[in-house]
ZABAVEX-253500 format. One record per residue: chain; z, x, y of N, C-alpha, C in turn. Coordinates in steps of 0.05 Angstrom, whole numbers, padded with zeros to 5 digits. Example, Ala and Ser with C-alpha at 12.3 -4.5 7.8 and 13.67 -1.06 7.14 Angstrom:
<kolba 'A',<00156,00264,-00114>,<00156,00246,-00090>,<00156,00264,-00066>>
<kolba 'A',<00142,00257,-00045>,<00143,00273,-00021>,<00157,00258,00001>>
//
This chain:
<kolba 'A',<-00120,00429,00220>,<-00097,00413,00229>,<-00090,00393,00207>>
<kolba 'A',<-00068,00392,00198>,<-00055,00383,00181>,<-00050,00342,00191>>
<kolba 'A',<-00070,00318,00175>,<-00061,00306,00184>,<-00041,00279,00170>>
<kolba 'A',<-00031,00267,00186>,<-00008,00250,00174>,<-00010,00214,00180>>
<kolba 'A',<-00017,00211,00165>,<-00015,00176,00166>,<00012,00168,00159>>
<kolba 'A',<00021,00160,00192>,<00053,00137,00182>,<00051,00101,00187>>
<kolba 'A',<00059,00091,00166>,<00062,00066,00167>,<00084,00059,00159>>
<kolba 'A',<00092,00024,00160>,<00109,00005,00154>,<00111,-00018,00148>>
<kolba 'A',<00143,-00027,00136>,<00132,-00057,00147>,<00156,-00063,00151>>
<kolba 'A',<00172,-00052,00172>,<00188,-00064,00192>,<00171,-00069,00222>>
<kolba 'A',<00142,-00063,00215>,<00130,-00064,00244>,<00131,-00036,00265>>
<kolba 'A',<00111,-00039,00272>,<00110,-00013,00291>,<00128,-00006,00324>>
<kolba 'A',<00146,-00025,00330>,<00162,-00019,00344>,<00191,-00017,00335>>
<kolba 'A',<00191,-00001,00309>,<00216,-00007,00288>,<00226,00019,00302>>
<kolba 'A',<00257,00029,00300>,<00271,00055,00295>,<00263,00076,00281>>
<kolba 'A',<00266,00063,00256>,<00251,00080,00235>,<00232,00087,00232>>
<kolba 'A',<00209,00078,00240>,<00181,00093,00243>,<00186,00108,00266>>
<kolba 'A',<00193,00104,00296>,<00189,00122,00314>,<00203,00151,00308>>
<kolba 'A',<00234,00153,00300>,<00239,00179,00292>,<00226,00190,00266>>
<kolba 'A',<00216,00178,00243>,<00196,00191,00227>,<00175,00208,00237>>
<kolba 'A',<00157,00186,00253>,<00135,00197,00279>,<00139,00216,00282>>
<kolba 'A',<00165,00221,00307>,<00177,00256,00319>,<00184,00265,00300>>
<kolba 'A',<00188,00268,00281>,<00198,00287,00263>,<00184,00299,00252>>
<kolba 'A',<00155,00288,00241>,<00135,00298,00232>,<00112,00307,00247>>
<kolba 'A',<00117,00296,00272>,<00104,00316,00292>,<00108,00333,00295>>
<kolba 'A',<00124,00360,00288>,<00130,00388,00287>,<00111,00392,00267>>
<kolba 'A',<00105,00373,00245>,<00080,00383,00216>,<00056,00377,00228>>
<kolba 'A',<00042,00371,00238>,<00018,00376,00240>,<00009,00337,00261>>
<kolba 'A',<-00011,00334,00254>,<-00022,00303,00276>,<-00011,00283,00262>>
<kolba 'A',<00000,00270,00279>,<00004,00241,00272>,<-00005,00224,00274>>
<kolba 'A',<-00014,00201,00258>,<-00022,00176,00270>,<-00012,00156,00258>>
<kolba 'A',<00003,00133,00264>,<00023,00108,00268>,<00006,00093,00261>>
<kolba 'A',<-00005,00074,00243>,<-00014,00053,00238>,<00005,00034,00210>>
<kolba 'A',<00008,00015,00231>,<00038,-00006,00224>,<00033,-00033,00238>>
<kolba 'A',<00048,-00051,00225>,<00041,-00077,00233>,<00064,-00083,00252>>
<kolba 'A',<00056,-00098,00261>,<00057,-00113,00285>,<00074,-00122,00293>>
<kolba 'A',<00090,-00138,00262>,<00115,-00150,00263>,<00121,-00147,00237>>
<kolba 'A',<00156,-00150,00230>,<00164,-00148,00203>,<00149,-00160,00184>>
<kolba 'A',<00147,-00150,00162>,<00126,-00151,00134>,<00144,-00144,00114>>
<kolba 'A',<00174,-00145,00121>,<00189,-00138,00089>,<00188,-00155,00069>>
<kolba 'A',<00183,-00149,00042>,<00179,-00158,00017>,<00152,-00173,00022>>
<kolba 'A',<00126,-00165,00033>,<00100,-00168,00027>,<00085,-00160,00006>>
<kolba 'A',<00102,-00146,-00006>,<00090,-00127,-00031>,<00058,-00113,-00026>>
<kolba 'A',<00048,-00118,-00048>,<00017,-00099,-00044>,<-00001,-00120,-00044>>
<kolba 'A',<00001,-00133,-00021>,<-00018,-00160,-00013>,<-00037,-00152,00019>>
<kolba 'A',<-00059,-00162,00000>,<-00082,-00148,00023>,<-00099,-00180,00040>>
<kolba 'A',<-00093,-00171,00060>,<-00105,-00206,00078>,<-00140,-00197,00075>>
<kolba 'A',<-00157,-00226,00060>,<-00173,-00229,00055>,<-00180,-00249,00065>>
<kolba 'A',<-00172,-00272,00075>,<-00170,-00306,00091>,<-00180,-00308,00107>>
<kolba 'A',<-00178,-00282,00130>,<-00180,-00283,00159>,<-00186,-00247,00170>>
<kolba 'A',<-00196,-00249,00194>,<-00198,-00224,00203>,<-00179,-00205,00212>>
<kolba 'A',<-00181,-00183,00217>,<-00154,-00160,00219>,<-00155,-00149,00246>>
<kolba 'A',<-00132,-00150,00264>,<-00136,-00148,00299>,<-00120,-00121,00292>>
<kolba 'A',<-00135,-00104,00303>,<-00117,-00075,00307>,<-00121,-00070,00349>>
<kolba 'A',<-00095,-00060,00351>,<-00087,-00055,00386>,<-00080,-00033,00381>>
<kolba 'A',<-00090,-00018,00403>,<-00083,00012,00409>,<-00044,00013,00421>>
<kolba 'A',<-00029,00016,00419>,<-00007,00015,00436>,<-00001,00038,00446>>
<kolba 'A',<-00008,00055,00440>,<-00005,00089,00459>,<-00020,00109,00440>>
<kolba 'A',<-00022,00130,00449>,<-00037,00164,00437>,<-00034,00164,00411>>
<kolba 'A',<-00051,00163,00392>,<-00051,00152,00368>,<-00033,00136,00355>>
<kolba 'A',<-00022,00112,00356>,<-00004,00088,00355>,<-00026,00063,00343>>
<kolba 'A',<-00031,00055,00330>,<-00026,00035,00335>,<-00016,00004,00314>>
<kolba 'A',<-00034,-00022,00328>,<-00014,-00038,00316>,<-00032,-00059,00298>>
<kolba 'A',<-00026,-00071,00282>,<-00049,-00090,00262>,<-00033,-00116,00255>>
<kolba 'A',<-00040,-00134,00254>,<-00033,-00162,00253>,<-00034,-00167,00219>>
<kolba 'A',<-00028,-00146,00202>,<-00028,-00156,00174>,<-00006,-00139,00159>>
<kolba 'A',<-00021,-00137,00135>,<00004,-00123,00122>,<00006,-00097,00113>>
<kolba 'A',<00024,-00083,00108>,<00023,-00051,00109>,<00001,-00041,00087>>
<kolba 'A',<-00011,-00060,00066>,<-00033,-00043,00059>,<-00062,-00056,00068>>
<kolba 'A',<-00056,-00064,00088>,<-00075,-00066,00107>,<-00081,-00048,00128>>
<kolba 'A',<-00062,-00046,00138>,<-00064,-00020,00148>,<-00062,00006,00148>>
<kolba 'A',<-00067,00009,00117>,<-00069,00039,00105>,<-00098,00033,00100>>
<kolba 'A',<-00110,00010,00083>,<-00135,00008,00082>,<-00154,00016,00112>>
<kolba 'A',<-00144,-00008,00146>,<-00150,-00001,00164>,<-00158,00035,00165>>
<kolba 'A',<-00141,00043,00172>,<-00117,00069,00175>,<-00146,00096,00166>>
<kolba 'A',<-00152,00088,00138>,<-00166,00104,00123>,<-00197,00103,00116>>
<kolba 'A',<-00206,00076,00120>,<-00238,00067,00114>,<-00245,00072,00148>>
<kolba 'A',<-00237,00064,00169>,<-00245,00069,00195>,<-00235,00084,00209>>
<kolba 'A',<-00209,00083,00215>,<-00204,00090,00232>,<-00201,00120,00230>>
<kolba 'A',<-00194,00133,00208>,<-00189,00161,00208>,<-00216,00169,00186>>
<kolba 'A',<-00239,00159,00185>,<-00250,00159,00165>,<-00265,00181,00162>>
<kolba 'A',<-00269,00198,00195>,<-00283,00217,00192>,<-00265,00246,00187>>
<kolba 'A',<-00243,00231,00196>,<-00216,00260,00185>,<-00188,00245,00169>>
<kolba 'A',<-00202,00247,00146>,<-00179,00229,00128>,<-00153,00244,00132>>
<kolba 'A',<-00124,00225,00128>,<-00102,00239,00123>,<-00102,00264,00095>>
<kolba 'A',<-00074,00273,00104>,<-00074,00291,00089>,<-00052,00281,00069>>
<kolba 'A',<-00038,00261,00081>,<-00008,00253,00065>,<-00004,00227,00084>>
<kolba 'A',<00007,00211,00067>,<00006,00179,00083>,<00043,00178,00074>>
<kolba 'A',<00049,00176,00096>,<00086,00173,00095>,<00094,00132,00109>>
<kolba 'A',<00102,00129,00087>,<00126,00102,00093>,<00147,00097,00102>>
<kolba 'A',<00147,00092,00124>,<00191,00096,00127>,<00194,00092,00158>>
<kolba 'A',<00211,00098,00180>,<00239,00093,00147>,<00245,00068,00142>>
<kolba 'A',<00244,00053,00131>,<00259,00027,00118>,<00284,00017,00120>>
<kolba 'A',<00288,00006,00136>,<00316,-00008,00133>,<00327,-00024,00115>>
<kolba 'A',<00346,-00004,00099>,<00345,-00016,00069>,<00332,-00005,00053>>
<kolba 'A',<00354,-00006,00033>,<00342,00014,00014>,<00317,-00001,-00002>>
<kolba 'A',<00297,00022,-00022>,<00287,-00002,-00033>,<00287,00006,-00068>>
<kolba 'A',<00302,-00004,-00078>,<00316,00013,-00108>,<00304,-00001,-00138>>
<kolba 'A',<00308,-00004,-00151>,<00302,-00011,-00180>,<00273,-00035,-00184>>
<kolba 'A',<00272,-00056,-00188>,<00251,-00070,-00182>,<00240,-00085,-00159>>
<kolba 'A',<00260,-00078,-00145>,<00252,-00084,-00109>,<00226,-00066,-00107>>
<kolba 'A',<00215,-00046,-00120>,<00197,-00034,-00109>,<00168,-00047,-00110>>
<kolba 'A',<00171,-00071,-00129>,<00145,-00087,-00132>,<00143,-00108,-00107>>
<kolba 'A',<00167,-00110,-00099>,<00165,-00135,-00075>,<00154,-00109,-00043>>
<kolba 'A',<00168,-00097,-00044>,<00163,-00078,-00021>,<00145,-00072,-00002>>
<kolba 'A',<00142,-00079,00021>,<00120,-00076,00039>,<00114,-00033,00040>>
<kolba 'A',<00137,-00024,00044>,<00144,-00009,00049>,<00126,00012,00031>>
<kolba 'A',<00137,00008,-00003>,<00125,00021,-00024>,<00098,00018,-00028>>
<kolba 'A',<00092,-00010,-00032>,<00068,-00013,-00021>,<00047,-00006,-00012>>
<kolba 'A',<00052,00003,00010>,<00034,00014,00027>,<00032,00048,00018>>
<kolba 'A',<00047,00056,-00003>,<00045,00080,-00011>,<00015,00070,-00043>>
<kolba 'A',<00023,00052,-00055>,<00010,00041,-00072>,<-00015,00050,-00070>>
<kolba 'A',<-00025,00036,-00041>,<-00051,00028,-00026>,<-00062,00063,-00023>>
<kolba 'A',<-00046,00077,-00014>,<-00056,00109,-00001>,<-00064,00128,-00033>>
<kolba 'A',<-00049,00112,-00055>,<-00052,00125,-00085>,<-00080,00120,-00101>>
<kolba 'A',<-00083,00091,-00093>,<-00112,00085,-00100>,<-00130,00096,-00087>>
<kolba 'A',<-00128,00103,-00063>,<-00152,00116,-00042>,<-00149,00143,-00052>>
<kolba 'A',<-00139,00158,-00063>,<-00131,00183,-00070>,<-00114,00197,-00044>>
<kolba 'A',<-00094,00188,-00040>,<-00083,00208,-00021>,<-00051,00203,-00032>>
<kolba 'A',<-00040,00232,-00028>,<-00017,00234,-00029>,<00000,00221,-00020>>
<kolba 'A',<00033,00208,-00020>,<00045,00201,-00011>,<00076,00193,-00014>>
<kolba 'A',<00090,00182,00005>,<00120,00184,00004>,<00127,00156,00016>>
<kolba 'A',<00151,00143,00008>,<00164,00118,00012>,<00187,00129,00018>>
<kolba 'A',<00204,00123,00045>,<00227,00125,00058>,<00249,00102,00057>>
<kolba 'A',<00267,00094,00053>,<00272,00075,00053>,<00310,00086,00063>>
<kolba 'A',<00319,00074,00082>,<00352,00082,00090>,<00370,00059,00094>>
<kolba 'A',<00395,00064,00070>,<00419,00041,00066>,<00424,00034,00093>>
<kolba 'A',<00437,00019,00086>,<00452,00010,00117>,<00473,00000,00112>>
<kolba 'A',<00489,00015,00132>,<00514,00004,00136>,<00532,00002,00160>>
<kolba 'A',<00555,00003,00167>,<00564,-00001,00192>,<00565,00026,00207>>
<kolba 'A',<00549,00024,00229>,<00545,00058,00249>,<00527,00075,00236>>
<kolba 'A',<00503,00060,00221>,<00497,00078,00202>,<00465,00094,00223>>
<kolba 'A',<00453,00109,00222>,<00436,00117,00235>,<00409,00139,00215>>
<kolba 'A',<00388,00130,00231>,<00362,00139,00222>,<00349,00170,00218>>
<kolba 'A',<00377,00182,00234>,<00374,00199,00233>,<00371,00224,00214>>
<kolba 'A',<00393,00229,00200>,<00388,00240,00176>,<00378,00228,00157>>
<kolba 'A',<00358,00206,00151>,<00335,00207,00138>,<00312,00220,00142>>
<kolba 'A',<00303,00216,00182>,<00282,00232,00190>,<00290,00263,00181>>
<kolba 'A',<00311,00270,00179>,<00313,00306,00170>,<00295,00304,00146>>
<kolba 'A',<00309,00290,00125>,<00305,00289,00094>,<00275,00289,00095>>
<kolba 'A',<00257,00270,00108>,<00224,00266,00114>,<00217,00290,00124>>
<kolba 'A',<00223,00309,00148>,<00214,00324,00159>,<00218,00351,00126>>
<kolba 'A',<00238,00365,00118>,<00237,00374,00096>,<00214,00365,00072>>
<kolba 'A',<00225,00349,00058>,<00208,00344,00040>,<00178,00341,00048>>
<kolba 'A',<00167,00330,00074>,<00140,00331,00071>,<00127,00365,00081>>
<kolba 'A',<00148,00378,00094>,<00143,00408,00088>,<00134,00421,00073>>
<kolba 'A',<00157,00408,00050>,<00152,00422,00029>,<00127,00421,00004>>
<kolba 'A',<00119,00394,00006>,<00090,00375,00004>,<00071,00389,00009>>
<kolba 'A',<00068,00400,00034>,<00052,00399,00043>,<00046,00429,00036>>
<kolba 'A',<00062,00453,00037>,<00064,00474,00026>,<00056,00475,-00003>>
<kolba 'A',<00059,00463,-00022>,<00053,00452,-00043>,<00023,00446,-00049>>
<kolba 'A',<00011,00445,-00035>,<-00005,00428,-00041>,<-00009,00406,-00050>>
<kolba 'A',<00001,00383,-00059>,<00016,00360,-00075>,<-00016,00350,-00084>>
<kolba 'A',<-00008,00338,-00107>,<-00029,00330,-00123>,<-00044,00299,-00107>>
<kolba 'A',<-00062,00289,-00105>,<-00072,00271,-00098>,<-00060,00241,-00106>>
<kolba 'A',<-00050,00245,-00132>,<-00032,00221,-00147>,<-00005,00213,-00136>>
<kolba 'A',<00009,00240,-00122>,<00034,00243,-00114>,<00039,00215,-00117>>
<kolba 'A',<00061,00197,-00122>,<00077,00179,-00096>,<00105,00181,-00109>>
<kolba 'A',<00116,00180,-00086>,<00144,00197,-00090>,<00153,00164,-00075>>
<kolba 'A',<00180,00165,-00082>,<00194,00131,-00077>,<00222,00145,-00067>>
<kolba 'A',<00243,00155,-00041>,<00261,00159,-00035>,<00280,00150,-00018>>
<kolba 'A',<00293,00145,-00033>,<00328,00131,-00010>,<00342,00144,-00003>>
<kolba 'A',<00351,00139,00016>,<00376,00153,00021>,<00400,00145,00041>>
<kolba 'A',<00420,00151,00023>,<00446,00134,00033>,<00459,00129,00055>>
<kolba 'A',<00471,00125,00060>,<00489,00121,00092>,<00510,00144,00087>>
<kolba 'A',<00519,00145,00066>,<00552,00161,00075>,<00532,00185,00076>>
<kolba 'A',<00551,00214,00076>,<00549,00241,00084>,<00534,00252,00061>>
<kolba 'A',<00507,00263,00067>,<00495,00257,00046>,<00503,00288,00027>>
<kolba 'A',<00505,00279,00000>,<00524,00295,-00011>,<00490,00306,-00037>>
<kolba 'A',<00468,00314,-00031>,<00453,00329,-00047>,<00424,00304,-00058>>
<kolba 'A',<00407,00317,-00066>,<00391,00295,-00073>,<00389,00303,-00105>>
<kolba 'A',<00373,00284,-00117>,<00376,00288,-00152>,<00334,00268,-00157>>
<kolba 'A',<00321,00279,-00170>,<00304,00259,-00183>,<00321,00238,-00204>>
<kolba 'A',<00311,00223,-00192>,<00315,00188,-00216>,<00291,00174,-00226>>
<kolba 'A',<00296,00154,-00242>,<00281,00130,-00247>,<00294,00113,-00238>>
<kolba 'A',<00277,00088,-00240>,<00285,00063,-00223>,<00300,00050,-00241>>
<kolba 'A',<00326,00045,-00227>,<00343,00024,-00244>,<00338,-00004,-00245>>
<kolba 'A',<00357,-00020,-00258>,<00360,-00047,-00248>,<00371,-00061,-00234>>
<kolba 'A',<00357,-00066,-00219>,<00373,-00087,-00194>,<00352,-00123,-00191>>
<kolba 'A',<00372,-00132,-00210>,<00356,-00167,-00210>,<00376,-00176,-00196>>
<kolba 'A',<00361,-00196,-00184>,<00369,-00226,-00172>,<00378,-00251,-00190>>
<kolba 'A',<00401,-00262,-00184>,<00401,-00279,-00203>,<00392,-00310,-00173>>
<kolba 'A',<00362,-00312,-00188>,<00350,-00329,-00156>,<00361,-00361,-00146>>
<kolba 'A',<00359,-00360,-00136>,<00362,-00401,-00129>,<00344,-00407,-00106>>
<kolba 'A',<00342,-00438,-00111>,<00321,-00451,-00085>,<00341,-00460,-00067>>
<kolba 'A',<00337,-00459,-00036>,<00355,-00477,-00029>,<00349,-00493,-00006>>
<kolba 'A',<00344,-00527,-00014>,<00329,-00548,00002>,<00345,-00558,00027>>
<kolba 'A',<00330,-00559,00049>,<00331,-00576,00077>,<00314,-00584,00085>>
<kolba 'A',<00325,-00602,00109>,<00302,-00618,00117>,<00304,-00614,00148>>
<kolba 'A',<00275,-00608,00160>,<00274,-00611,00190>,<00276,-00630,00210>>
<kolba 'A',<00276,-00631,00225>,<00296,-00654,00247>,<00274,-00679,00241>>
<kolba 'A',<00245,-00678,00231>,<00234,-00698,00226>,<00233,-00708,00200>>
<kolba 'A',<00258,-00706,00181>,<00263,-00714,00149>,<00239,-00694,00135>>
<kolba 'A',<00225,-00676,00142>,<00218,-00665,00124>,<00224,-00642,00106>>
<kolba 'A',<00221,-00645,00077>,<00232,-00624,00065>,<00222,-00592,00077>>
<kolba 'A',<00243,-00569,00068>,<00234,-00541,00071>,<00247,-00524,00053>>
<kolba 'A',<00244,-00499,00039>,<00261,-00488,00021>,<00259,-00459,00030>>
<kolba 'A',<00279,-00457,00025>,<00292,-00416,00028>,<00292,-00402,-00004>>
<kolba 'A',<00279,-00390,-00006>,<00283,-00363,-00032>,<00304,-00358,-00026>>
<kolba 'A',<00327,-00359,-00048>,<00345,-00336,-00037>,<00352,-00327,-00071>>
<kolba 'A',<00374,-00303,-00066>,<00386,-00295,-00093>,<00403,-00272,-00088>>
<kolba 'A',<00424,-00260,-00106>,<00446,-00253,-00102>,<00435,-00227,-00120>>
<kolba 'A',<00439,-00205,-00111>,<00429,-00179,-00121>,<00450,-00168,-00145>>
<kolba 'A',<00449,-00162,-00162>,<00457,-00150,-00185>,<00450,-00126,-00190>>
<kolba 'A',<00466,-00101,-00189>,<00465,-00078,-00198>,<00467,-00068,-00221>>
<kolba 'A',<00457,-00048,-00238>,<00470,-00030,-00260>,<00463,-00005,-00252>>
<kolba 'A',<00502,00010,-00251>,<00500,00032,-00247>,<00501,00064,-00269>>
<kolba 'A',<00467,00055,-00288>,<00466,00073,-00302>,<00460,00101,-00289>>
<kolba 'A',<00466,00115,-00306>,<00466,00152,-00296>,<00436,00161,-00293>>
<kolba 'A',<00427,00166,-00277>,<00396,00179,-00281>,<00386,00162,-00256>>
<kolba 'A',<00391,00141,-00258>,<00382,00121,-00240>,<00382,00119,-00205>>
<kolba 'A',<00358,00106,-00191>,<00367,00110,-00167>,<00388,00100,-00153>>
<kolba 'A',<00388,00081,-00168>,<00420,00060,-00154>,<00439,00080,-00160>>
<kolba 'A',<00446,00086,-00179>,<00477,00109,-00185>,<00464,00127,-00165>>
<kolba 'A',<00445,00145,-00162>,<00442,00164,-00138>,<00461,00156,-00116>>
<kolba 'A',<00446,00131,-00098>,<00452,00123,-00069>,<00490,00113,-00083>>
<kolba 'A',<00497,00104,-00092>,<00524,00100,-00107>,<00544,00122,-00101>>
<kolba 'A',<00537,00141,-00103>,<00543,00181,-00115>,<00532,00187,-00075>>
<kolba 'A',<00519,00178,-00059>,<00523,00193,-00035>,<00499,00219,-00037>>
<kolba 'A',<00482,00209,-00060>,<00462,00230,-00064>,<00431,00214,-00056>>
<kolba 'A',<00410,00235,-00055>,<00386,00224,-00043>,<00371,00225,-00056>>
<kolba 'A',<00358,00197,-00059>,<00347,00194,-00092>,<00315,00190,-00089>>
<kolba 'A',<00296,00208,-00102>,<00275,00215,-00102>,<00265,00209,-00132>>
<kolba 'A',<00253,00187,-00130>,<00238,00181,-00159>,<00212,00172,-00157>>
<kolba 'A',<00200,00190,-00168>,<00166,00194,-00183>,<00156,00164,-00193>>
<kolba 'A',<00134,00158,-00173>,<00119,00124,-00183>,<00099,00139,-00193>>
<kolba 'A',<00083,00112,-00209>,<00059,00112,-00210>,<00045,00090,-00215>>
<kolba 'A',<00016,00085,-00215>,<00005,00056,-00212>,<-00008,00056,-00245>>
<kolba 'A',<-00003,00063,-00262>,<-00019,00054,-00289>,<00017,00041,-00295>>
<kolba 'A',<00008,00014,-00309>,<00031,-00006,-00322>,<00029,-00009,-00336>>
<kolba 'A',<00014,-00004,-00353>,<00011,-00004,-00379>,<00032,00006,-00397>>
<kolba 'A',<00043,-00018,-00418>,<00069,-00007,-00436>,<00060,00001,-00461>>
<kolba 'A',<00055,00034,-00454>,<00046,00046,-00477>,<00062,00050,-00501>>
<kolba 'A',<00096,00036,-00506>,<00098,00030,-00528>,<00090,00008,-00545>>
<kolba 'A',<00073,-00011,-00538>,<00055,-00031,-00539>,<00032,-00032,-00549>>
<kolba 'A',<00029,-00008,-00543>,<-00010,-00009,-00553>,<-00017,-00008,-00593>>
<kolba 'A',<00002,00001,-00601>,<-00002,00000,-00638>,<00022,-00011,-00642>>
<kolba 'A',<00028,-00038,-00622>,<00040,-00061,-00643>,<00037,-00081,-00634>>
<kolba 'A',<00016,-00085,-00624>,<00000,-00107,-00618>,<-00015,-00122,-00637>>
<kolba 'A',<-00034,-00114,-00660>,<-00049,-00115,-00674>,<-00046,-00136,-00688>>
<kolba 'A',<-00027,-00151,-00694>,<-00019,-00166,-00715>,<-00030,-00201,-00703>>
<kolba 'A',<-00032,-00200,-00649>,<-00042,-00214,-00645>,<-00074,-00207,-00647>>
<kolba 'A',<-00095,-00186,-00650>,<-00111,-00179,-00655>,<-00128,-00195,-00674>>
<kolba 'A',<-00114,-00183,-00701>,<-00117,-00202,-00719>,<-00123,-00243,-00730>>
<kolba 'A',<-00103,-00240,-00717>,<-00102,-00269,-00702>,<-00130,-00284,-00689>>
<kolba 'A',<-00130,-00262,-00675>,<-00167,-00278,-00658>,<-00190,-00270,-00677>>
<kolba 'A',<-00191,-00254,-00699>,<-00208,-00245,-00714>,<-00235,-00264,-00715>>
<kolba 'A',<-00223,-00297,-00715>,<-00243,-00308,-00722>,<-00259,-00320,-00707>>
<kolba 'A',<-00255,-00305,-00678>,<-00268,-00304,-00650>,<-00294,-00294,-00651>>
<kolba 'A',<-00294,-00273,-00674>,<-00317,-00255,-00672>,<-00349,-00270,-00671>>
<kolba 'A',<-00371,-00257,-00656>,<-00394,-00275,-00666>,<-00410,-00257,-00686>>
<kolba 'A',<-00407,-00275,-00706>,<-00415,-00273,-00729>,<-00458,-00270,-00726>>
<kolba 'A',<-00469,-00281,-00705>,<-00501,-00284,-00704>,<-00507,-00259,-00701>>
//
């Protein structure tokens, strides 16, 4: 029996996880482990502070009081430990999650977490717009992890995919574009004079060709290939010159 780890971090009574759920229940077992409550832009932050409450909420469901790679960690060291997943799926996401948003991402994330453990995996993530619905994303999930799974997919997999609101007009592989914030703080004070601040920032696009932003742009469904080594290997032989520099670090005894 073919099995399937789904998580989130819109929380486990999200839209988007439940039709993922049914959809991938035609592929083989499912099991739902998702937090509790929204966790968007938690990135790949693991609660170490305090202890982790997992609740059963129905037939393999359930729910965890932390963050989505907490509950892949949960998900995978216990709870399914004696029958590990076979493919750990993210989604669907409300909202896309495109160019360097993917480092803030609860969502991606939690694909991160299933890459280090060695298991295969996929990030869902769906635009939103006015009347827009979850639906034909769960298609796009139900396909592609078909096809995954037929595949055999490598243990490294993690696949990062959006997909747009309008009529979806074909999918294409991308890399991740750029999408920065240009950020600001912005201060108030609560009814007892004390200060409080909001993150906020205004999103900036470039819509280069290849990219996943031009994909979702174009009405296409954009599937781009992660991976966890960061290392900027045009970096590594032109470094040397700070190398040099510490030379006289060396111990000489």
């Amino acid at each position: 029996m073919t099995r399937i780890l789904v998580t989130n971090d819109d929380g486990v009574f999200s839209e988007g996880i439940k039709l993922l759920a049914a959809a991938l229940g035609e592929l083989g077992e499912v099991t739902v482990v998702a937090p509790d409550r929204e966790q968007s832009a938690s990135g790949h932050s693991l609660t170490l502070h305090r202890p982790l409450r997992m609740r059963q909420i129905e037939e393999r469901t359930y729910s965890v009081d932390g963050t989505p790679t907490d509950c892949v960690n949960l998900a995978v060291a216990w709870l399914m430990k004696d029958e590990p997943p076979d493919l750990v799926v993210s989604g669907i996401n409300f909202g896309c999650n495109l160019g360097e948003d993917v480092t803030y991402s609860g969502t991606v994330s939690a694909t991160f977490e299933a890459s280090l453990l060695g298991i295969p995996s996929l990030a869902l993530s769906q635009e939103v717009s006015e009347h827009f619905s979850f639906e034909p994303a769960a298609g796009v999930a139900r396909t592609l992890v078909e096809r995954l799974l037929q595949a055999d997919a490598p243990a490294d997999l993690l696949l990062n995919v959006n997909i747009p609101s309008a009529p979806l007009g074909g999918a294409v592989v991308t890399k991740l574009g750029r999408r920065t914030y240009s950020q600001s703080v912005v201060e108030k004070r609560d009814p007892r004079g004390r200060r409080y601040f909001w993150i906020a920032g205004t999103p900036e696009w470039s819509d280069e060709d290849g990219t996943d932003i031009a994909a979702i742009a174009r009405g296409r469904v954009s599937i781009t290939p992660l991976h966890l080594d960061l290392t900027d290997y045009r970096g590594l032989g032109s470094y040397d010159w700070l190398v040099d520099s510490l030379g006289g670090l060396a111990d000489e005894s």
